[in-house]
N, C-alpha and C positions, 0 to 999 in steps of 0.2 A: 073439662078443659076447654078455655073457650080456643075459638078459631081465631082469634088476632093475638097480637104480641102488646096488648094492653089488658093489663089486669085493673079486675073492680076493687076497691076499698072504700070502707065501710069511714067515711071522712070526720064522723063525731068522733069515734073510736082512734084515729090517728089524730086528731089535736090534741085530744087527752093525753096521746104516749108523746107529744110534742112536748105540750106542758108538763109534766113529769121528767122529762131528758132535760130541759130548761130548768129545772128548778133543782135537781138533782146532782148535773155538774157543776153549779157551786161549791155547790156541801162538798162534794168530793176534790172538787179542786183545794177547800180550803182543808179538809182531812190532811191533804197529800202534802199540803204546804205544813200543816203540823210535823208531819209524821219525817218531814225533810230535818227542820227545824231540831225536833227534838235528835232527831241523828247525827246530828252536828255535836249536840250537848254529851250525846251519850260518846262520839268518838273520842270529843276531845276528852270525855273524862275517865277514857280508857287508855287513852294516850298518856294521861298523868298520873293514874295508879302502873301504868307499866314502867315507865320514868322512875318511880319510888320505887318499883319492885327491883329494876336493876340495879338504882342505888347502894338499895340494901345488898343485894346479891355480892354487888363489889366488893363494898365494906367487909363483908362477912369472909367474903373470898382473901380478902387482904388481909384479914386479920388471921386465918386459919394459918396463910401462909408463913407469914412472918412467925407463926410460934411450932411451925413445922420443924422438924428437928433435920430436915435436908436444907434448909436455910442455917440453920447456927452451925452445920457444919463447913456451908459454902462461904459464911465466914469468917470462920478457922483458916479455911485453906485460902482469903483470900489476906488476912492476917501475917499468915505464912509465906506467901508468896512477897507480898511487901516488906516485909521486914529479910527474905530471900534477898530482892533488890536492893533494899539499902543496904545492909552490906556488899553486894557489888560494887555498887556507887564509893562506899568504901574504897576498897582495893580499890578501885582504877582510881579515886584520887589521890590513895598514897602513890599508886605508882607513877601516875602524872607528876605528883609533886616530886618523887627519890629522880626521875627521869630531866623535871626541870634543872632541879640542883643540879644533876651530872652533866648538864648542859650547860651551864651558866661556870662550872669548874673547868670545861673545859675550853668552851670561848675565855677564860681568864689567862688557861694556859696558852694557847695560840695566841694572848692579846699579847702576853709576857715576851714571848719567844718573837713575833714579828718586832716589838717596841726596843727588843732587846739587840737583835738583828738589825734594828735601822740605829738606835746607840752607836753598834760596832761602827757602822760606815758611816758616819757622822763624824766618827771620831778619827776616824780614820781620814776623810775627808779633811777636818780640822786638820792633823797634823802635814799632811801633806800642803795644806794653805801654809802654813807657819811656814816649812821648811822653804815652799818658793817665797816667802816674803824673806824669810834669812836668805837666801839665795841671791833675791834680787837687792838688798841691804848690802851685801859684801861684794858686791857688784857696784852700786851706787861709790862703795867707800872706796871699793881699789882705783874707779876710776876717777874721783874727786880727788885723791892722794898721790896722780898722778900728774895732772895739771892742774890742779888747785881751783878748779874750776866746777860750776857749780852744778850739781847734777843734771845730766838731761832727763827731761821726761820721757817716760814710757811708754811705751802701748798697755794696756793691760790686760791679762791675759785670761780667759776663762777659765775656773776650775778642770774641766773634763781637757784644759790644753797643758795646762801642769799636771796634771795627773799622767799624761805620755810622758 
């Protein structure tokens, strides 16, 4: 061991492991660029046989299901259920429609009974016109028959004032 903190080397012997380490990592650098390369090729083409493989799985899985006999029963019951519904839909449109009708007969009746009600006093109205126009006529004549003279004019009077 020598006494200073400088060690001897043997300087043929370390150009030679120079040259060797130089010429060396190429080759391995270009190995390493291979070995990249190819693992690229190999993932993607494990990525595309797993792609097919689920594929299939799917399919396989879909088709198992569909001839599953808990499937043709889920469509019994859903068969059932809708044809359930429309006869619902049913009934409430007949009873929609028996509900309209009774509706429509009986707006006919209240149309009857007010049209008939306003008939009454219309008519009623009318005769009460007539009788003040005969009123005011045997009025005009008694006093025309009295001095020969020719009727004065009137005021005229509003229905709801003959009607008092």
């Amino acid at each position: 061991m020598p006494l200073t903190k400088k060690n001897l080397v043997d300087a043929p012997e370390a150009l030679l492991l120079i040259d060797q380490l130089r010429m060396a990592v190429p080759e391995d650098v270009s190995r390493a660029t291979e070995v990249l390369a190819r693992k690229d090729d190999i993932l993607n083409q494990s990525l595309d046989e797993a792609r097919k493989i689920r594929s299939s799985a799917e399919t396989e899985f879909r088709n198992k299901v569909e001839d599953s006999e808990l499937t043709k029963e889920a469509e019994k019951e859903g068969e059932r259920i809708i044809q359930e519904a429309q006869q619902k839909v049913q009934r409430i449109v007949e009873t929609a429609d028996k509900k309209a009708i009774q509706m429509l007969k009986e707006a006919d009746a209240y149309s009857y009974q007010v049209l008939s009600e306003l008939e009454s006093n219309l008519q009623s109205i009318i005769t009460t016109v007539q009788n003040g126009l005969g009123t005011l006529k045997k009025s005009d004549d008694s006093e025309s028959t009295k001095g020969n003279e020719a009727p004065k004019k009137r005021k005229s009077k509003t229905t709801s004032e003959v009607v008092k």
